[in-house]
PQR file of N, CA, C, O and H, with PARSE charges and radii, in Angstrom:
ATOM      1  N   UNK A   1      -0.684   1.518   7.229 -0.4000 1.5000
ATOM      2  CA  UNK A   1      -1.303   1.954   5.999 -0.0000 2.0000
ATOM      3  C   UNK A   1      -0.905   0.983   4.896  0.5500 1.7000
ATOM      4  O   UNK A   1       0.288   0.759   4.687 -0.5500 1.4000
ATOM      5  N   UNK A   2      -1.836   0.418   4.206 -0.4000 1.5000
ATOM      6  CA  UNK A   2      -1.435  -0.393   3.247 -0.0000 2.0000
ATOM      7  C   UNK A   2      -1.563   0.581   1.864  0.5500 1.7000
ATOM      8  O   UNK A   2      -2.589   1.240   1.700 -0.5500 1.4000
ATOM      9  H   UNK A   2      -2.805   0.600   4.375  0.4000 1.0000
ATOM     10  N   UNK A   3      -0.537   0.625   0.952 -0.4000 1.5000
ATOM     11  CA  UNK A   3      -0.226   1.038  -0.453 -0.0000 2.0000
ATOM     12  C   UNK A   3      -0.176  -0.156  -1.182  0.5500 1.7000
ATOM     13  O   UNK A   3       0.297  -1.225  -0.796 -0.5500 1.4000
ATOM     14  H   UNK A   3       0.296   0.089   1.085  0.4000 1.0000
ATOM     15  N   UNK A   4      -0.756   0.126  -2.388 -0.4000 1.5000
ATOM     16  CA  UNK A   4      -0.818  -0.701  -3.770 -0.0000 2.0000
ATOM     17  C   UNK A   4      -0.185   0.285  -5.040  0.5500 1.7000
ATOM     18  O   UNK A   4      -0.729   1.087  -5.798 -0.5500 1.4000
ATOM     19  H   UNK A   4      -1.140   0.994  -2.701  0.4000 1.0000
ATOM     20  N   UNK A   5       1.188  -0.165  -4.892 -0.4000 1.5000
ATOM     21  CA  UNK A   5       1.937   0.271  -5.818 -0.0000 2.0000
ATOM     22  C   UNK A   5       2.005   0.046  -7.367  0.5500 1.7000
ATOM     23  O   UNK A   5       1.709   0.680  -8.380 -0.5500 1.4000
ATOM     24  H   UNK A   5       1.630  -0.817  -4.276  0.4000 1.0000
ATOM     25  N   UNK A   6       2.742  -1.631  -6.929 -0.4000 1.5000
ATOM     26  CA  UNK A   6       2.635  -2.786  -7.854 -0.0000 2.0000
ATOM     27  C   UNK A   6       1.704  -3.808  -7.473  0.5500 1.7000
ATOM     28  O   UNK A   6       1.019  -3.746  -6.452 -0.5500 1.4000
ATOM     29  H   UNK A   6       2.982  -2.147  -6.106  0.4000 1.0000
ATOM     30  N   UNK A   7       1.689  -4.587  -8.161 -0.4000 1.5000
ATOM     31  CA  UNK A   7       0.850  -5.737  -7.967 -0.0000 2.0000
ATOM     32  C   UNK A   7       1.753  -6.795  -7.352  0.5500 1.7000
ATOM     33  O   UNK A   7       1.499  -7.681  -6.536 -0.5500 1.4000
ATOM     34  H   UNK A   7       2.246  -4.637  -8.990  0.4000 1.0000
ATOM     35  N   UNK A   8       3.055  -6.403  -8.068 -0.4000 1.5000
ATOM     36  CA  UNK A   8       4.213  -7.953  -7.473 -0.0000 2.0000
ATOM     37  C   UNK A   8       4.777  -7.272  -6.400  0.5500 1.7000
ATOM     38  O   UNK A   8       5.963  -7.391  -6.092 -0.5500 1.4000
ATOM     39  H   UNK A   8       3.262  -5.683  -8.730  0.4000 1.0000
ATOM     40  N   UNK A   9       3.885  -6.480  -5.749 -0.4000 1.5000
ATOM     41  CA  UNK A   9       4.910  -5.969  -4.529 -0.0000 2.0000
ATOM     42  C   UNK A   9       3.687  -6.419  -3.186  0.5500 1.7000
ATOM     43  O   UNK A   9       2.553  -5.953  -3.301 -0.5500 1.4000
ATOM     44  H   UNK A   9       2.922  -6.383  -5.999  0.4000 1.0000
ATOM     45  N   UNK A  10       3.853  -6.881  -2.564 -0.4000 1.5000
ATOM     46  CA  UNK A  10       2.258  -7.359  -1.384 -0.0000 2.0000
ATOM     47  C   UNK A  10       2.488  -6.329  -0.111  0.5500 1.7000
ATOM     48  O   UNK A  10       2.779  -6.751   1.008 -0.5500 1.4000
ATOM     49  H   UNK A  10       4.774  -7.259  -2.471  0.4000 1.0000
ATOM     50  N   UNK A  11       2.305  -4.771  -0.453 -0.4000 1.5000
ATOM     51  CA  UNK A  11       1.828  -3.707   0.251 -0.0000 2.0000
ATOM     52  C   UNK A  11       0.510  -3.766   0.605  0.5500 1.7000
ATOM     53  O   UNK A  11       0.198  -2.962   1.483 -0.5500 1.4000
ATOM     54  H   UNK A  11       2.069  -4.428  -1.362  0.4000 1.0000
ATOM     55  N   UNK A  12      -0.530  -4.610   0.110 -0.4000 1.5000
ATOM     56  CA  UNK A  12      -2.294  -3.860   0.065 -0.0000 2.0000
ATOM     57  C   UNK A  12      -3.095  -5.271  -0.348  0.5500 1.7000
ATOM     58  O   UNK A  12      -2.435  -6.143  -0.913 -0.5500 1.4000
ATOM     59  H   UNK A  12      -0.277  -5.263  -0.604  0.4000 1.0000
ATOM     60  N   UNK A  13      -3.951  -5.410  -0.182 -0.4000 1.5000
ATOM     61  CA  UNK A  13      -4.635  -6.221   0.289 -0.0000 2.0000
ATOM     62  C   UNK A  13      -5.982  -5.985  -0.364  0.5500 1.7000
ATOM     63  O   UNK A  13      -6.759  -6.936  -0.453 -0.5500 1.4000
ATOM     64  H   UNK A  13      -4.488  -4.701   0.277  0.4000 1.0000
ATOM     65  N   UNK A  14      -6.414  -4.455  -0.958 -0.4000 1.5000
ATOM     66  CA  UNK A  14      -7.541  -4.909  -1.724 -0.0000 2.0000
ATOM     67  C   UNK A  14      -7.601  -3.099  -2.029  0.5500 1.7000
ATOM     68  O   UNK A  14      -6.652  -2.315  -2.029 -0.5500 1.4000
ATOM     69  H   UNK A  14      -5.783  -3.683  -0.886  0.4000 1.0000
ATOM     70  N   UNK A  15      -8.610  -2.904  -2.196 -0.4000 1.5000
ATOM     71  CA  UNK A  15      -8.856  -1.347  -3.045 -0.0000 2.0000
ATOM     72  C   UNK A  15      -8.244  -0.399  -2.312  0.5500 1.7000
ATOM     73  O   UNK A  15      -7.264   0.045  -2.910 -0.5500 1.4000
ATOM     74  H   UNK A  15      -9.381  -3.541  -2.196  0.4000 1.0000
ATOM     75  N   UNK A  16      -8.461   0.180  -1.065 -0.4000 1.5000
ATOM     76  CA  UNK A  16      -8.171   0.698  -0.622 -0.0000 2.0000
ATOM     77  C   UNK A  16      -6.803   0.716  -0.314  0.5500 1.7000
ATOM     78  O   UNK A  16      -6.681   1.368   0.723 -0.5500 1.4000
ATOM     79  H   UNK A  16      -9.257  -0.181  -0.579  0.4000 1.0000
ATOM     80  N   UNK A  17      -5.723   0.318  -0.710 -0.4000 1.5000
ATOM     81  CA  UNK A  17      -4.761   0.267  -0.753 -0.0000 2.0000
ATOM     82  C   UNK A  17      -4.284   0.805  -2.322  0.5500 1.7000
ATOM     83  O   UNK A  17      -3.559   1.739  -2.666 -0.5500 1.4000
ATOM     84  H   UNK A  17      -5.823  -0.212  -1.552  0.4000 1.0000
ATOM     85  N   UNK A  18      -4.925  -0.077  -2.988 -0.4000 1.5000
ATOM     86  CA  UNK A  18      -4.825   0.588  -4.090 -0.0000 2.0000
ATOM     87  C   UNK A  18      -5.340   2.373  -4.386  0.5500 1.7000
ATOM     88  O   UNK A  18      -4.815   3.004  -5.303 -0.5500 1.4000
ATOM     89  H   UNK A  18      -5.514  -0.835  -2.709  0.4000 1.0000
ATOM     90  N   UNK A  19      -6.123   2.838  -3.717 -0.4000 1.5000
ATOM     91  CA  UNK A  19      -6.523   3.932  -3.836 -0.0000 2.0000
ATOM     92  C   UNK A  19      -5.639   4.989  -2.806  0.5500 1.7000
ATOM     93  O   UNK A  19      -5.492   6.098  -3.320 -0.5500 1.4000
ATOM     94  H   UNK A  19      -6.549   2.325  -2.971  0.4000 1.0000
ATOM     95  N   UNK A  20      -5.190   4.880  -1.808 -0.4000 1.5000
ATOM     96  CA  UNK A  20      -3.526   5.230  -1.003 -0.0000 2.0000
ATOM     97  C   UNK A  20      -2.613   5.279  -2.074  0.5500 1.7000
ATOM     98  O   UNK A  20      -1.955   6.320  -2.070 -0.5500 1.4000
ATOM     99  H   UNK A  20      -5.310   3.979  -1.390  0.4000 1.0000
ATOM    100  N   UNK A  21      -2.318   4.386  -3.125 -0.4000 1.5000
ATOM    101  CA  UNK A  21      -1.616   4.195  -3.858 -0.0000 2.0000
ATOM    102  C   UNK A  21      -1.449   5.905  -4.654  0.5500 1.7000
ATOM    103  O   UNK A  21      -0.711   6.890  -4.642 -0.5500 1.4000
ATOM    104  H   UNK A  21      -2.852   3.541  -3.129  0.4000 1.0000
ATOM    105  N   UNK A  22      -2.937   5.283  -5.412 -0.4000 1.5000
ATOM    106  CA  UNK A  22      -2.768   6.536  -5.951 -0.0000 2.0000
ATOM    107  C   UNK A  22      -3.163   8.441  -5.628  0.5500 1.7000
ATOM    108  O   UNK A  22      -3.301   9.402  -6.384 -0.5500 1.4000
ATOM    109  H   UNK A  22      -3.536   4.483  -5.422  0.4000 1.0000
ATOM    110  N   UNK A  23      -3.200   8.341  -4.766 -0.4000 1.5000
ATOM    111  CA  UNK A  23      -3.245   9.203  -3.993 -0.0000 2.0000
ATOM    112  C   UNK A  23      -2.029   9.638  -3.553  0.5500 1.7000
ATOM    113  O   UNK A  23      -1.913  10.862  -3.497 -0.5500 1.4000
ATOM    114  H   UNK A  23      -3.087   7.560  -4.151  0.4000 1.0000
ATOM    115  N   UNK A  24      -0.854   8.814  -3.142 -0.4000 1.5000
ATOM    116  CA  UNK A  24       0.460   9.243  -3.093 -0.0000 2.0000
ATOM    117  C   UNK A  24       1.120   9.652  -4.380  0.5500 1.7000
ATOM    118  O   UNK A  24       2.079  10.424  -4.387 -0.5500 1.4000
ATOM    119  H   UNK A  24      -0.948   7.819  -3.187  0.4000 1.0000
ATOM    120  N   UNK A  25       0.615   9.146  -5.438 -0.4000 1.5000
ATOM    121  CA  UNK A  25       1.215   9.453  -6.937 -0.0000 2.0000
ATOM    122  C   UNK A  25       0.754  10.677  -7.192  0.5500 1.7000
ATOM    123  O   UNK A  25       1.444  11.580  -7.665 -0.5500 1.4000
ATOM    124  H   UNK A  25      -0.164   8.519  -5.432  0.4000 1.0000
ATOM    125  N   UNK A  26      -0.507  10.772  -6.873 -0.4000 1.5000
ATOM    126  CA  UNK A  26      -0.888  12.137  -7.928 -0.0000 2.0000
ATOM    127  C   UNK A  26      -0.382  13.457  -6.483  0.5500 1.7000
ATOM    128  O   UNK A  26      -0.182  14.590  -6.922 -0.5500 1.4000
ATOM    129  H   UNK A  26      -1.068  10.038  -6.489  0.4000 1.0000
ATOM    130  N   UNK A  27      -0.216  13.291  -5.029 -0.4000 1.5000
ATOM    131  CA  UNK A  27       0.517  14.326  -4.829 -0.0000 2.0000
ATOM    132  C   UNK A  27       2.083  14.712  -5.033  0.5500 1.7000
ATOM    133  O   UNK A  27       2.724  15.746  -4.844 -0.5500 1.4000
ATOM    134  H   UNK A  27      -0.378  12.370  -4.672  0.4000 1.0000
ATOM    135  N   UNK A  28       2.420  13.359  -5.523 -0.4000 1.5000
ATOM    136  CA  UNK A  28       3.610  13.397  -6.073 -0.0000 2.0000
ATOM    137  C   UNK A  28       4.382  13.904  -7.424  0.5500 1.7000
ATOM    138  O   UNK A  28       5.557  14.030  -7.768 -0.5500 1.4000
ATOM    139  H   UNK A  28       1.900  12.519  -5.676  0.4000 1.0000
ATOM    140  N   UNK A  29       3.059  14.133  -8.024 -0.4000 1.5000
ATOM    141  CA  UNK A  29       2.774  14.756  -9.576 -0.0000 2.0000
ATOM    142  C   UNK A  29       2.479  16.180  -9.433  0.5500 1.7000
ATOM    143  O   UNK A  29       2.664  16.936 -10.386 -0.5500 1.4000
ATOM    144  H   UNK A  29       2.105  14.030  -7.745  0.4000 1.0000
ATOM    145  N   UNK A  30       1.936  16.697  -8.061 -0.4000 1.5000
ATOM    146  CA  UNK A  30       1.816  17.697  -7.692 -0.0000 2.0000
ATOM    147  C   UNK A  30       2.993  18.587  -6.796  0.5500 1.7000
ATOM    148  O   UNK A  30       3.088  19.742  -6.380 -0.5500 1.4000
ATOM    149  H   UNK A  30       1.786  16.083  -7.286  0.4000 1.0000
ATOM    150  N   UNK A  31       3.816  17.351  -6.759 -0.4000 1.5000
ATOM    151  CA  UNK A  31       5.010  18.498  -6.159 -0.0000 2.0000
ATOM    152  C   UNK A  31       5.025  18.920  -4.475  0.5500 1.7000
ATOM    153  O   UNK A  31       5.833  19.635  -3.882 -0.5500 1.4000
ATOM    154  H   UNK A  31       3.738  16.413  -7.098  0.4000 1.0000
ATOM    155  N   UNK A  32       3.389  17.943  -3.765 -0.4000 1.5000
ATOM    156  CA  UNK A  32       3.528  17.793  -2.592 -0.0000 2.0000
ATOM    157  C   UNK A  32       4.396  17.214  -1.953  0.5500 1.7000
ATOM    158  O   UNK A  32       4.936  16.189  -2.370 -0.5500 1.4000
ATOM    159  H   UNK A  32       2.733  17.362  -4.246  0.4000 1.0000
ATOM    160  N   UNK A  33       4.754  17.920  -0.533 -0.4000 1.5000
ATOM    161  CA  UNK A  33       5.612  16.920   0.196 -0.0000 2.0000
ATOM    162  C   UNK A  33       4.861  16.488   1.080  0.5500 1.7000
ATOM    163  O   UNK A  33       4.304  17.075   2.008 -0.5500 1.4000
ATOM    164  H   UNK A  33       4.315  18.753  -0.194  0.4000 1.0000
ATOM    165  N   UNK A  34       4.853  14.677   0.551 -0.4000 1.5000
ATOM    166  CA  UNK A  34       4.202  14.004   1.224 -0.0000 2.0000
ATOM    167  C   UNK A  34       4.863  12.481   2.045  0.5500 1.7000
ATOM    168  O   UNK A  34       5.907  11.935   1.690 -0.5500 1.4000
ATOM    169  H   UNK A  34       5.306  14.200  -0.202  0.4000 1.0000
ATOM    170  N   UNK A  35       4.161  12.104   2.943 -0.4000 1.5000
ATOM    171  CA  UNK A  35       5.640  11.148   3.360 -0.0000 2.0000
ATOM    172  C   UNK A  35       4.343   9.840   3.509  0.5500 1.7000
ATOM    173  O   UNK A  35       3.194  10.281   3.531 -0.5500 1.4000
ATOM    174  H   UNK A  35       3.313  12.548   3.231  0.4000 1.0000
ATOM    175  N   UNK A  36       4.463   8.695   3.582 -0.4000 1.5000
ATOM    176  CA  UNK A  36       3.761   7.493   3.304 -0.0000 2.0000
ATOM    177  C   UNK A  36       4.564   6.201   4.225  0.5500 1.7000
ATOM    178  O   UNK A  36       5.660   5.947   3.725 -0.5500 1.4000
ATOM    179  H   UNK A  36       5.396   8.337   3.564  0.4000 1.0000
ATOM    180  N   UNK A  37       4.303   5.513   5.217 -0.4000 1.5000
ATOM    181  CA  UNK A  37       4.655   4.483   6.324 -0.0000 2.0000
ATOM    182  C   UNK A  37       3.881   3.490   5.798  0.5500 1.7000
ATOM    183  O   UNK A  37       2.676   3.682   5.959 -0.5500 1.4000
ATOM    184  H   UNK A  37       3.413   5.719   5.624  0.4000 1.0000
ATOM    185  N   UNK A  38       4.138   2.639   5.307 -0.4000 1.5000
ATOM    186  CA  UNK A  38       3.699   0.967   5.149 -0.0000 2.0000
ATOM    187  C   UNK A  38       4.718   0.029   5.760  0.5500 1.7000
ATOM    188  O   UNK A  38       5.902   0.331   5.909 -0.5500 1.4000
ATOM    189  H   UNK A  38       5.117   2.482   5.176  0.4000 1.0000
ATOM    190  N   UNK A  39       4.003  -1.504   6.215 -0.4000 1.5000
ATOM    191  CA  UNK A  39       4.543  -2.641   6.199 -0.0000 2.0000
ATOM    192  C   UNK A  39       4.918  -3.388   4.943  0.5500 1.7000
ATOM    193  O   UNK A  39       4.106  -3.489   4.023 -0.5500 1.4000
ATOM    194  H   UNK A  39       3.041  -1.749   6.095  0.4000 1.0000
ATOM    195  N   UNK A  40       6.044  -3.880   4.884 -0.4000 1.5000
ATOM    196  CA  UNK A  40       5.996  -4.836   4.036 -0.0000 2.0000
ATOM    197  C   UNK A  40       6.954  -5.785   4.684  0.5500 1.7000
ATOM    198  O   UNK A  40       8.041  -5.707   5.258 -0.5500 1.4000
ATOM    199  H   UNK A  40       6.704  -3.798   5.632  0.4000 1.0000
ATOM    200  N   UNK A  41       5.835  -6.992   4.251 -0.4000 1.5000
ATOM    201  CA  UNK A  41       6.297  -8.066   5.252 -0.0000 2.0000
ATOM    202  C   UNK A  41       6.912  -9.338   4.035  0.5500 1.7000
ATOM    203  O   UNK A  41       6.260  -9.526   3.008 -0.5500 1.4000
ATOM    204  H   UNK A  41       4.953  -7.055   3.784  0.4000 1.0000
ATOM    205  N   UNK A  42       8.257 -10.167   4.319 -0.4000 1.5000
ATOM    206  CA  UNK A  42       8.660 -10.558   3.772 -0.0000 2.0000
ATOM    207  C   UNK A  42       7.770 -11.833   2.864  0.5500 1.7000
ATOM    208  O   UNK A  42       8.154 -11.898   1.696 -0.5500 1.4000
ATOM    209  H   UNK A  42       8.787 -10.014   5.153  0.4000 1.0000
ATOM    210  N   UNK A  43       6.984 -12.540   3.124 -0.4000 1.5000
ATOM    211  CA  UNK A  43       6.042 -13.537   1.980 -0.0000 2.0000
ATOM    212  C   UNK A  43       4.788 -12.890   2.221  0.5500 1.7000
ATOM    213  O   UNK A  43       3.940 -13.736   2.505 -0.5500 1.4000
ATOM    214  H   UNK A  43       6.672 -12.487   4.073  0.4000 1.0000
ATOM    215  N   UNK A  44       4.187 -11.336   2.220 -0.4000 1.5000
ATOM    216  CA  UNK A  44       3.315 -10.780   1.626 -0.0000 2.0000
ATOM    217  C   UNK A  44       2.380 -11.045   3.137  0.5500 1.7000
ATOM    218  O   UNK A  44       2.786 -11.581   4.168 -0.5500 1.4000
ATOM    219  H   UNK A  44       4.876 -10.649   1.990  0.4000 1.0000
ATOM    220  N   UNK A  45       0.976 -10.452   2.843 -0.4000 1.5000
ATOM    221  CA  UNK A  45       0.170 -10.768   4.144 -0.0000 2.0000
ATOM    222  C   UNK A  45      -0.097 -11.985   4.306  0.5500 1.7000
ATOM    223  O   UNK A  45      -0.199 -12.801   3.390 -0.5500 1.4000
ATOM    224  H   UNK A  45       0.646 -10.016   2.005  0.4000 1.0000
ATOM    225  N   UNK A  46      -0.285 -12.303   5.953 -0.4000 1.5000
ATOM    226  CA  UNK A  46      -0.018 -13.369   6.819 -0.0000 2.0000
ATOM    227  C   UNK A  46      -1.667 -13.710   6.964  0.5500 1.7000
ATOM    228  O   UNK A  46      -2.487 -12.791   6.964 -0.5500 1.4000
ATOM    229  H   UNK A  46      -0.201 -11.640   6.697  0.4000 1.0000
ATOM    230  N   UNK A  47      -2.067 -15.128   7.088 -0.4000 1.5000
ATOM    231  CA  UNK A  47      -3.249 -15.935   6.860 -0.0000 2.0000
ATOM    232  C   UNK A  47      -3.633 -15.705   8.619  0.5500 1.7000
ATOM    233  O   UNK A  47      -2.674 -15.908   9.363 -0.5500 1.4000
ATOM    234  H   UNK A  47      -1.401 -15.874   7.088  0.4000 1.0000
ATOM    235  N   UNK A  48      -4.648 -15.396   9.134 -0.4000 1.5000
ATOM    236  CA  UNK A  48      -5.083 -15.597  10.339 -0.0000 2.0000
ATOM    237  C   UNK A  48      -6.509 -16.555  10.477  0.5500 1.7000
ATOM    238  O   UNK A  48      -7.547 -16.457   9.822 -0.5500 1.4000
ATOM    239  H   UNK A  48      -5.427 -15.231   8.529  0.4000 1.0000
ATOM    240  N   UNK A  49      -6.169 -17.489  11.547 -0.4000 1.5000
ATOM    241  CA  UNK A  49      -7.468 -18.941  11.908 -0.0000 2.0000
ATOM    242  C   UNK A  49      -7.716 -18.214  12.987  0.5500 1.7000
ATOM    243  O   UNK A  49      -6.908 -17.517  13.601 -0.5500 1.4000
ATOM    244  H   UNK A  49      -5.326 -17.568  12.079  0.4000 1.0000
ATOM    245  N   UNK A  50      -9.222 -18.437  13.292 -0.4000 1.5000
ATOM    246  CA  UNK A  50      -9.517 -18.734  14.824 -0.0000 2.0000
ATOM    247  C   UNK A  50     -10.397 -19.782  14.364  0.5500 1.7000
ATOM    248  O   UNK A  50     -10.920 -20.142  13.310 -0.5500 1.4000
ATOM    249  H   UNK A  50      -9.878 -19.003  12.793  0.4000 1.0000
ATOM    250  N   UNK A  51     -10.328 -20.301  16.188 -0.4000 1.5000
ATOM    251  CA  UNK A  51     -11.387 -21.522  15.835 -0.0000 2.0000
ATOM    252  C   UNK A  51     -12.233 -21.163  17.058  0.5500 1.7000
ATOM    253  O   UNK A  51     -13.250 -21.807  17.316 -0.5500 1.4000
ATOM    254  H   UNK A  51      -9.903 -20.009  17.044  0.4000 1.0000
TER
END
């Protein structure tokens, strides 16, 4: 699952991450218990080639 927390943090990769994001905030504003599994990989997402 990719989350978009921060911007200087490279959890997410494009909206939908960003929208996980906030979706964990506002049940978190709600007092849900909610639990959230992401990667975060040390220099952010990794470039893939095929040829």
């Amino acid at each position: 699952m990719e989350i978009g927390f921060q911007t200087d943090i490279p959890t997410y990769s494009g909206g939908l991450g960003v929208l996980a994001g906030d979706t964990l905030k506002s049940a978190a504003d709600l007092g849900l218990p909610v639990v959230a599994v992401s990667l975060l990989y040390n220099k952010g997402y990794f470039r893939q080639h095929l040829r």
